[in-house]
N, CA, C and O of each residue as an XYZ file, in Angstrom:
460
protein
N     113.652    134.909     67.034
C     113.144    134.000     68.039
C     112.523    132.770     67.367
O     112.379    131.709     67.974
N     112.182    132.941     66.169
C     110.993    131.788     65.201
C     112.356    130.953     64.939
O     112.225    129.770     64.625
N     113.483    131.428     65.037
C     114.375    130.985     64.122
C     114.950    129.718     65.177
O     115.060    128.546     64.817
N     115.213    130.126     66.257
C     116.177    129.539     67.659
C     114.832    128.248     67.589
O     115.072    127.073     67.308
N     113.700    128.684     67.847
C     112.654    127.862     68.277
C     112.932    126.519     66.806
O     113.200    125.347     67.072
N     112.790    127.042     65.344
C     112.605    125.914     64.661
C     113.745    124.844     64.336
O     113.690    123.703     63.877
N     115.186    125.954     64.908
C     116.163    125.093     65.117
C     116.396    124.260     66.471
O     116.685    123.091     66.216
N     116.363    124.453     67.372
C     115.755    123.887     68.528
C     115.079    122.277     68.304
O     115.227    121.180     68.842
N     114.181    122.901     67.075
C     113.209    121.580     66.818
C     113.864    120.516     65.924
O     113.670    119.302     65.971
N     114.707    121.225     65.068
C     115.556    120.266     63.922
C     116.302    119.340     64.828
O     116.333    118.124     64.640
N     117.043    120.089     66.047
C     118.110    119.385     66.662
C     117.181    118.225     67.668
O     117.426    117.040     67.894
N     116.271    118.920     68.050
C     115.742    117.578     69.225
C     114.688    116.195     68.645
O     114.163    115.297     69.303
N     114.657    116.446     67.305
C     113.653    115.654     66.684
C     113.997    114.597     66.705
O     112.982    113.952     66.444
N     114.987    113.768     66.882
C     115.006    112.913     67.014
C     114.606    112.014     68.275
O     114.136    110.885     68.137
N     114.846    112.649     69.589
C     114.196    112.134     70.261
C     112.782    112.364     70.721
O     112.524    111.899     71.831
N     111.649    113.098     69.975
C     110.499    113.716     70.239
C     109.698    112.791     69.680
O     110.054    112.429     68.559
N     108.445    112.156     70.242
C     108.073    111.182     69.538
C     106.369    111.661     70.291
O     106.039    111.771     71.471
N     105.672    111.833     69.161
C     104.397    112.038     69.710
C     102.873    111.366     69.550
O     101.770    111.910     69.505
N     103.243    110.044     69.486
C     102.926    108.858     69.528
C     102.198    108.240     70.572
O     102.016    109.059     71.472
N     101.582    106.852     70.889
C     101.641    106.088     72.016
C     102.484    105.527     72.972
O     102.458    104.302     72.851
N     103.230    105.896     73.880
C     104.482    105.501     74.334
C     104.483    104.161     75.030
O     105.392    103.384     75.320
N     103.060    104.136     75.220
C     102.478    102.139     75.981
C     102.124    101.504     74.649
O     101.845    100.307     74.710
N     102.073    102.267     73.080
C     101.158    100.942     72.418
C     102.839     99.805     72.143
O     103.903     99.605     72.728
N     102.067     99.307     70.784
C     103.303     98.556     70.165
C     104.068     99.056     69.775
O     105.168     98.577     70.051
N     104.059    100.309     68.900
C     104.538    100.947     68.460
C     106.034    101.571     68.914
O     107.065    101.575     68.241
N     105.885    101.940     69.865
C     107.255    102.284     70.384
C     108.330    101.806     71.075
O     109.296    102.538     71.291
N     108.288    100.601     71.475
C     109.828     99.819     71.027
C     110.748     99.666     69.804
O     111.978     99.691     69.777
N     109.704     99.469     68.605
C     110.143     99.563     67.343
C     110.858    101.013     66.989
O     112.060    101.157     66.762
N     109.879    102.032     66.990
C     110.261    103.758     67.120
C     111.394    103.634     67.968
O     112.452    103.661     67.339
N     111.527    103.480     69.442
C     112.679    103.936     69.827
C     113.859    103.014     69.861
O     114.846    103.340     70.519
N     113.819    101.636     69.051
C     114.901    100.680     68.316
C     115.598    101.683     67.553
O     116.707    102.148     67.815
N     114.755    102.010     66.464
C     115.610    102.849     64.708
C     115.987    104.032     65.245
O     117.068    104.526     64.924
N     115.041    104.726     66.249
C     116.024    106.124     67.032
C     117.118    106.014     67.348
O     117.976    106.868     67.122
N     117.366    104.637     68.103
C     118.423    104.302     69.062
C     118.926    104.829     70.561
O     119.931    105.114     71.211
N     117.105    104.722     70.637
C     116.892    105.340     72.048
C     116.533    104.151     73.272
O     115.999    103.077     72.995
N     116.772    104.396     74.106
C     116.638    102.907     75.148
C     114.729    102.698     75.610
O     113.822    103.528     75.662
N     114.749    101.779     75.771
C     112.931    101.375     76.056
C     112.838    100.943     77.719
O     112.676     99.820     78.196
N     113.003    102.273     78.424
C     113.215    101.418     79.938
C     112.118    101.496     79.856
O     111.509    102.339     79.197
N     111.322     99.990     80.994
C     109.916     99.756     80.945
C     109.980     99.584     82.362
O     108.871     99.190     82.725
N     110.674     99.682     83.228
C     110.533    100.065     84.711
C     110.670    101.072     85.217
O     111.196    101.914     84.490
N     110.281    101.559     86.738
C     111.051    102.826     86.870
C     112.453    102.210     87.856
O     113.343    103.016     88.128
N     112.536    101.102     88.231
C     114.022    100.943     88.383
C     115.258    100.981     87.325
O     116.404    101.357     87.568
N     114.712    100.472     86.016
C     115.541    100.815     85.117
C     115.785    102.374     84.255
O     116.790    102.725     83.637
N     114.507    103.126     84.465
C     114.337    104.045     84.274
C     115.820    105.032     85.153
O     116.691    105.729     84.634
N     115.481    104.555     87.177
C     116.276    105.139     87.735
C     117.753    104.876     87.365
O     118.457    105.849     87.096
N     118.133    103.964     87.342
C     119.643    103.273     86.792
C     119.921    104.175     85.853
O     120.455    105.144     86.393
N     119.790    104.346     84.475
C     119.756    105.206     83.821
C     119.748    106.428     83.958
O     120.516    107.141     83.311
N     118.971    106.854     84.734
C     118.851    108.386     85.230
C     120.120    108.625     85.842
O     120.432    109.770     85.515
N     121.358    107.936     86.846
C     122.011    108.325     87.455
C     123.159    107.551     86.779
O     124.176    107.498     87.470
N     123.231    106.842     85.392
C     124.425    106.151     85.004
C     125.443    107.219     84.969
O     125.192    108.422     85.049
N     126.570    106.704     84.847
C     128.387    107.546     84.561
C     127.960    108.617     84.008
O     128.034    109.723     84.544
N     127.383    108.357     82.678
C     127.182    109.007     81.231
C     126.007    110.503     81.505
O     125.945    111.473     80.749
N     125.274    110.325     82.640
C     124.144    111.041     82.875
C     124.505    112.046     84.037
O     123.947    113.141     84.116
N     125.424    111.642     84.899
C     125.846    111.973     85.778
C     127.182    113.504     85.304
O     127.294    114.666     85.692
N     127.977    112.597     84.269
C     128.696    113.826     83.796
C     127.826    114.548     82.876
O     128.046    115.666     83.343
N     127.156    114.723     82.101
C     126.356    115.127     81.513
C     125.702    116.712     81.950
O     125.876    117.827     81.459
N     124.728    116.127     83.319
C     124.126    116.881     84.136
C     125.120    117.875     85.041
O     124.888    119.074     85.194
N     126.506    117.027     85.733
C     127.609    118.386     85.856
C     127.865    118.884     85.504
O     128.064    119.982     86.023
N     128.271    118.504     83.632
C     129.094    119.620     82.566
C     127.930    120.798     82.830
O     128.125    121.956     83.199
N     126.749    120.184     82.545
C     126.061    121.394     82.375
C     125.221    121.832     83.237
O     124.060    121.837     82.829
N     125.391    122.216     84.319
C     125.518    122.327     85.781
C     123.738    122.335     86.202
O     122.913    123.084     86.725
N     123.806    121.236     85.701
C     122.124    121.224     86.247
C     122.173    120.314     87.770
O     121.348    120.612     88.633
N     123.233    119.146     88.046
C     122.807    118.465     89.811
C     124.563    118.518     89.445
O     125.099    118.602     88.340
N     125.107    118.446     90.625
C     126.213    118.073     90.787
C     126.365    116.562     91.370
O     125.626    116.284     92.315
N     127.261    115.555     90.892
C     126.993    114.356     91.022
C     126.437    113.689     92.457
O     125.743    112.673     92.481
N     126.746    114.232     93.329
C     125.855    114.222     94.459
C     124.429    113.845     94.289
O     123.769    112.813     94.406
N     124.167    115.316     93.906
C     122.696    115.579     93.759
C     122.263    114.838     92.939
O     121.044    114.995     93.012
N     122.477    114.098     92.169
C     122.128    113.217     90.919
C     121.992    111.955     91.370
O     121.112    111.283     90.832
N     122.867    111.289     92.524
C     122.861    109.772     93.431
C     121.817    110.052     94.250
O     121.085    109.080     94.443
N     121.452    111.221     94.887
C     120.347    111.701     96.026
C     119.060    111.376     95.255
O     118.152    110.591     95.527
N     119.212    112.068     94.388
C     117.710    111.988     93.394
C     117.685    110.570     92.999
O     116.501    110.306     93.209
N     118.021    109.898     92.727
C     118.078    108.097     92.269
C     117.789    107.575     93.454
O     117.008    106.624     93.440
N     118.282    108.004     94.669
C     117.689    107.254     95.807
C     116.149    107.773     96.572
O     115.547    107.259     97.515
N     115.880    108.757     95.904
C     114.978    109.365     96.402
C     114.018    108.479     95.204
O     113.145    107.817     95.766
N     114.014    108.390     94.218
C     112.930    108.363     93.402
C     113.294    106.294     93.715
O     112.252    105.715     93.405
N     114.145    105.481     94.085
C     114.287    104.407     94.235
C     113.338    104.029     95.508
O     112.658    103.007     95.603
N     113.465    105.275     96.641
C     112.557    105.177     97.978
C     111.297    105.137     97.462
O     110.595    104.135     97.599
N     110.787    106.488     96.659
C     109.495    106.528     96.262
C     108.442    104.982     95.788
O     107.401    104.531     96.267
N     109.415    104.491     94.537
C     109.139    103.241     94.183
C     108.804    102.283     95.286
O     107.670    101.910     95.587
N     110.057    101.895     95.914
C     109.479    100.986     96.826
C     108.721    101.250     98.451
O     108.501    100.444     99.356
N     108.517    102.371     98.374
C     107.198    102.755     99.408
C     106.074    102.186     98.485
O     105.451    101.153     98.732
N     105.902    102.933     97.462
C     104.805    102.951     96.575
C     104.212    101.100     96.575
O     103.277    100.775     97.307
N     104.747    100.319     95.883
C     105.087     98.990     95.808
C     104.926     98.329     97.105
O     104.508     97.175     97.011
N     105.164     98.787     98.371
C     104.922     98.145     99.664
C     103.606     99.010    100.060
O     103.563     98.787    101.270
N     102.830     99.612     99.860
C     101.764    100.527    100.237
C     100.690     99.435     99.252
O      99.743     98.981     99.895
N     100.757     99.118     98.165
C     100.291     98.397     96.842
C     100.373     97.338     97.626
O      99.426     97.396     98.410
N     100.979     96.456     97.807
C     101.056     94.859     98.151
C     100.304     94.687     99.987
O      99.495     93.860    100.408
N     100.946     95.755    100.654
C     100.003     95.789    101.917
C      98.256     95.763    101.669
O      97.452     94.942    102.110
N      97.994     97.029    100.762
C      96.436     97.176    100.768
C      96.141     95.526     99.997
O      95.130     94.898    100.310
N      96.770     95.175     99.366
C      96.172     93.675     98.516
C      96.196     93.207     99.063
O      95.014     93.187     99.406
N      97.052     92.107    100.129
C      96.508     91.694    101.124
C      95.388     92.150    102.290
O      94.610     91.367    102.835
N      95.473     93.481    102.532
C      94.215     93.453    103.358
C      93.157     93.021    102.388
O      92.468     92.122    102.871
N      92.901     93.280    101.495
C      91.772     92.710    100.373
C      91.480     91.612    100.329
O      90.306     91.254    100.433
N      92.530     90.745    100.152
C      92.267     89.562    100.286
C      91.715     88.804    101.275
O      90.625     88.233    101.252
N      92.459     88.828    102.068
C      92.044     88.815    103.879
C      90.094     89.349    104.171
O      89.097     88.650    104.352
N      90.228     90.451    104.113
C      88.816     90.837    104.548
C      87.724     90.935    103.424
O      86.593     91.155    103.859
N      87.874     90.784    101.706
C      87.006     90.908    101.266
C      87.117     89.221     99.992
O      86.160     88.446    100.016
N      88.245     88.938     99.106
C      88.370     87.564     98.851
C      87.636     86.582     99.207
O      86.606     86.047     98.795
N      88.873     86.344    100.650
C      88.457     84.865    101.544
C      87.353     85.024    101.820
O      86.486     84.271    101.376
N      86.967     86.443    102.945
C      85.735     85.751    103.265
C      84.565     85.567    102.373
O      83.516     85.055    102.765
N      84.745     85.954    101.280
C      83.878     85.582    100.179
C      83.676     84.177     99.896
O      82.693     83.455    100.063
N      84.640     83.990     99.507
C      85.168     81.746     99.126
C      84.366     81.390     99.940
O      83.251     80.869     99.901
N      85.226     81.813    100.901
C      84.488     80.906    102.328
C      82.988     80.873    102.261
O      82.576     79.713    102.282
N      82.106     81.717    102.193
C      80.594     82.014    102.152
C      80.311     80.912    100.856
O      79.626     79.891    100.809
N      81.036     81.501     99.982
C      80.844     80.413     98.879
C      80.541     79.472     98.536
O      79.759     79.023     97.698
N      81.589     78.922     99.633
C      82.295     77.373     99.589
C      81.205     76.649    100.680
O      81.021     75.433    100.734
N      80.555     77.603    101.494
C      79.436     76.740    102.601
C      78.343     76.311    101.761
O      77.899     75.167    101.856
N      77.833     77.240    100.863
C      76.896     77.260     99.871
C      76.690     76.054     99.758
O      75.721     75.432    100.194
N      77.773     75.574     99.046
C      78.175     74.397     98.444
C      78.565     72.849     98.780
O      78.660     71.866     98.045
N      78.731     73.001    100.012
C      79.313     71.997    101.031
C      78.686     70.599    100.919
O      79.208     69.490    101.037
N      76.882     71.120    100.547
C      76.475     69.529    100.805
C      76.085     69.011     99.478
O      75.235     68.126     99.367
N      76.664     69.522     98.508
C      75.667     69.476     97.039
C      76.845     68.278     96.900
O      77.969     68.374     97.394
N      76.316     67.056     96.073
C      77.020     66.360     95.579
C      77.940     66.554     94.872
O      78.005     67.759     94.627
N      79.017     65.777     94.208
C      80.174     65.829     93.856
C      79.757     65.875     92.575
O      78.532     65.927     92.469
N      80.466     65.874     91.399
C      80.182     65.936     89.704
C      81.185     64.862     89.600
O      81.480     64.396     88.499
């Protein structure tokens, strides 16, 4: 079992990186790997469901290509709920706590001479 496990480890080492995956560091690391640096999760998803990933995951019967376009649209929905839930609450922010701030601000200020 020690044996499967340390071979296991020989074979996947190359892509195992136990590092900072946000510092600088790992664009460079996964350049010389020759591993891809998706920095979105749309590009992330693209990837997840390319040709190459798609047969991949059938040969070895983990989604059948179906299930592999379902999951890309599912995790593509997630994103942009997520992203429209994010940009809604910022505008309410702005709106009710921002402006009317300025505004209070800006009365403060109204009669003070110019510079």
């Amino acid at each position: 079992q020690k044996d499967a496990v340390v071979e296991t480890l020989k074979a996947a080492r190359q892509v195992i990186f136990t590092g900072n995956g946000y510092g600088e560091e790992w664009p460079i690391e996964a350049k010389e790997r020759g591993l891809p640096n998706l920095k979105t999760t749309p590009e992330a998803t693209a990837a997840f469901a390319s040709e190459k990933n798609v047969a991949v995951f059938e040969a070895m019967g983990v989604y059948a290509p179906d299930e592999t376009h379902a999951r890309a649209e599912v995790l593509y929905e997630n994103y942009t709920n997520t992203l429209s839930v994010e940009i809604e609450t910022m505008v309410a922010m702005a709106k009710t706590g921002f402006l009317p701030a300025c505004a209070k601000d800006l009365a403060l200020y109204a009669a003070a001479p110019s510079l």
